[in-house]
C-alpha positions in Angstrom: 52.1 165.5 136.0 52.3 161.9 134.9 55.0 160.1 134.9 56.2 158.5 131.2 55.7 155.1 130.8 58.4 152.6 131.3 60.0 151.9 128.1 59.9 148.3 128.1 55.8 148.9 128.9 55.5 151.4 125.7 57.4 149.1 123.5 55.2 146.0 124.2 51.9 148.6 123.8 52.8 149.7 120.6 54.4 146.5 119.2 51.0 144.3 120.5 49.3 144.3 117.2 52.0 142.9 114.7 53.2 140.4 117.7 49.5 138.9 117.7 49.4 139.1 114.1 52.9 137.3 114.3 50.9 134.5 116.4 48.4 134.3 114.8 49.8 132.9 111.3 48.1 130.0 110.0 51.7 128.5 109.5 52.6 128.5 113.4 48.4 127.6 114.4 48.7 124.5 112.5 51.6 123.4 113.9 50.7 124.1 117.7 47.7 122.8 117.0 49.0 119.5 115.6 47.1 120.0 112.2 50.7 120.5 111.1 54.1 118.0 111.1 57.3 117.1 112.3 58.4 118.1 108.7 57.2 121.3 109.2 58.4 122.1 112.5 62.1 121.1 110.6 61.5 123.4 108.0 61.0 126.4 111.2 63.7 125.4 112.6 65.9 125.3 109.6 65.3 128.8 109.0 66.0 129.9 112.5 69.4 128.5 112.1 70.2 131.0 109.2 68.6 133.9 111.6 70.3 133.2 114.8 73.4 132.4 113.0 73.2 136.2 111.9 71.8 137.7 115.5 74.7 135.5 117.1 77.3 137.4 114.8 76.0 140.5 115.2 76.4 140.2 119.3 80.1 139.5 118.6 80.1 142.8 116.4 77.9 144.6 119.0 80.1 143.2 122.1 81.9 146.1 122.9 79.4 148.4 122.3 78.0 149.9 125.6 74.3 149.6 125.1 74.2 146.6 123.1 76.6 145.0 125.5 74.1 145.3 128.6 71.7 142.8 127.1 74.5 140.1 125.5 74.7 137.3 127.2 76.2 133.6 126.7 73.2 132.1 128.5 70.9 132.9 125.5 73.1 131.8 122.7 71.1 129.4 120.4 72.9 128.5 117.4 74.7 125.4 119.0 71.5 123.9 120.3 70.0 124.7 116.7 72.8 123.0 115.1 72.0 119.9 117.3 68.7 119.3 116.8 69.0 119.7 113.4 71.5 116.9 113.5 69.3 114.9 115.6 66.2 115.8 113.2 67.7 115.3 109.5 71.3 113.7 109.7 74.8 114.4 109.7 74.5 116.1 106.5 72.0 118.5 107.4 74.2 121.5 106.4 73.1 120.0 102.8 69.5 120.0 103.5 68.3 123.3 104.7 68.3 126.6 102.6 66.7 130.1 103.6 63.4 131.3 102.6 63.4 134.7 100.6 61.9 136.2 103.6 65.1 134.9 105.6 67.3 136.1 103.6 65.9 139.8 104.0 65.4 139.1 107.5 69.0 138.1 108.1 70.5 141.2 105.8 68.3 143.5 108.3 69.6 141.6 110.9 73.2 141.9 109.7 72.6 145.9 108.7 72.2 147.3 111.9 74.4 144.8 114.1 77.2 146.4 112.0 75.6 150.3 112.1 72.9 150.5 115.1 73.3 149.2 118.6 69.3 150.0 119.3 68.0 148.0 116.3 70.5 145.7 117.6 68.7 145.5 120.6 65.2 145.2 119.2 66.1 142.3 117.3 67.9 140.6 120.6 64.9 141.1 122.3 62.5 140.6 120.1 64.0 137.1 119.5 65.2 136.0 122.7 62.9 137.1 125.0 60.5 135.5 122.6 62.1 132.0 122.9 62.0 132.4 126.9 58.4 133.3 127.0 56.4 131.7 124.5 59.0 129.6 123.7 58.6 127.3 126.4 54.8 127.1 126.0 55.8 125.8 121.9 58.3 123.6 122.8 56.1 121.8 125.7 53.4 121.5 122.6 55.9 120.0 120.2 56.8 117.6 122.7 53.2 116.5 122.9 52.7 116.8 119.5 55.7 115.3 117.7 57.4 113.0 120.8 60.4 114.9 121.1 62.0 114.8 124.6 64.6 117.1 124.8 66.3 116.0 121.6 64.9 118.1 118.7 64.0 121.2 120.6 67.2 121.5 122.7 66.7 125.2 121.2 63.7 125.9 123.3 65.7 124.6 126.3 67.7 127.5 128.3 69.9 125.6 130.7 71.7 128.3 132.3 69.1 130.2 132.9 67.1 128.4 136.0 64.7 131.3 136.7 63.2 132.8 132.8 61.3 135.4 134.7 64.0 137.0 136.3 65.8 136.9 133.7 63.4 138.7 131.4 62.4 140.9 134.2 65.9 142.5 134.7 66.2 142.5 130.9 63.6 144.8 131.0 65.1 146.6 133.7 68.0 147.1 131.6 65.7 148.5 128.6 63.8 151.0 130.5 67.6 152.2 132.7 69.5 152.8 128.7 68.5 156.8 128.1 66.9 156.3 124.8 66.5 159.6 123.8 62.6 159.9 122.9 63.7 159.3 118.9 65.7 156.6 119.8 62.5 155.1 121.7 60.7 155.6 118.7 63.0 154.3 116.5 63.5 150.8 118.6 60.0 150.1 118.8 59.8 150.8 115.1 62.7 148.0 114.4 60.9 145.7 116.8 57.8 145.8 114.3 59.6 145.0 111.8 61.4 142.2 113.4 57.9 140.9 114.4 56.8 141.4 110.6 59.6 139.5 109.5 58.6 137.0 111.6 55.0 137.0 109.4 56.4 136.8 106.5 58.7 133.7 107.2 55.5 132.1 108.6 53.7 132.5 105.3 56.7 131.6 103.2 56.8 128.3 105.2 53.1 127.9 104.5 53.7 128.9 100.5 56.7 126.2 100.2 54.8 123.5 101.9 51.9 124.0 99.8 54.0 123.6 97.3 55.7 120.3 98.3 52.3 119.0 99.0 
């Protein structure tokens, strides 16, 4: 008989299509591609302030939780390095200057929804976001530095300094996925949430595309 998958294995299977489509976004091409700007790599980051700001509450709602609690952990929080660059990129005042997307705002209410009610949709937004930034993170933040000039100011949010070793780390965050008993619903249900997470992600993309046609 053959033994189930690993669970970590199934959800990145059945989660590859609306991650590539994710990717693939004209929005993110441009700007890895340098057909895009330093403007609009603000406007990203501006509107991942407003999502980690509500993934980063949730884990302090989800702390005691047992499940949830096996994948928090200070070495990924992101929302001080955001708040640095953005100070670095637009000002003191930036606080003033930035202001979520529609798509944010129903990104973050998801977001908020199930860090208060769900510790697995808790999860699949944790790891779709962080383990995200650790993997190809690093490879957007090493283009943005080519791109744009940054050093380490202006992506200090790509930059995991407590965490020496990003493959490890995401290898025994998968460990920890595949050792929770998900019951098979629960399985199906996470991997469900994930999609949406990575659809979210789509739609921001093409919202940032929509307003900077718009400011064009």
């Amino acid at each position: 008989m053959a033994q189930p998958i690993p669970f970590s294995q199934a959800l990145r299977e059945r989660t590859r299509g609306v991650h590539q489509e994710s990717e693939g976004a004209v929005f993110m091409q441009d700007l890895m591609s340098g057909r895009g700007s330093r403007d609009d790599y603000i406007m990203l980051l501006s509107q991942h302030y407003f999502i980690y700001e509500a993934l980063e509450e949730a884990a302090q709602w989800m702390a005691a939780d047992p499940v949830a609690t096996r994948f928090i952990s200070p070495k990924l929080t992101r929302l001080p390095a955001i708040e640095t660059d953005l100070e670095f990129l637009l000002g003191e005042e930036w606080r003033e200057r930035v202001a979520p997307l529609p798509s944010t705002l129903r990104y973050t209410a998801r977001i908020r929804e199930v860090g208060r009610t769900w510790p697995g949709g808790f999860v699949a937004h944790h790891y779709t976001r962080y383990l995200g930034d650790l993997s190809g993170g690093q490879i957007i933040r090493t283009l943005l530095q080519r791109q744009y000039g940054f050093e380490t100011n202006g992506v200090g949010f790509y930059l995991f300094a407590d965490i020496a070793k990003p493959k490890l780390f995401k290898d025994t965050y998968r460990d920890e996925l595949d050792a929770v008993e998900w019951t098979d619903e629960e399985r199906d249900r996470v991997i469900g949430e994930v999609a949406l997470a990575f659809r979210f992600n789509t739609e921001l993309f093409d919202d940032l595309a929509t307003a900077k046609a718009a400011a064009a």
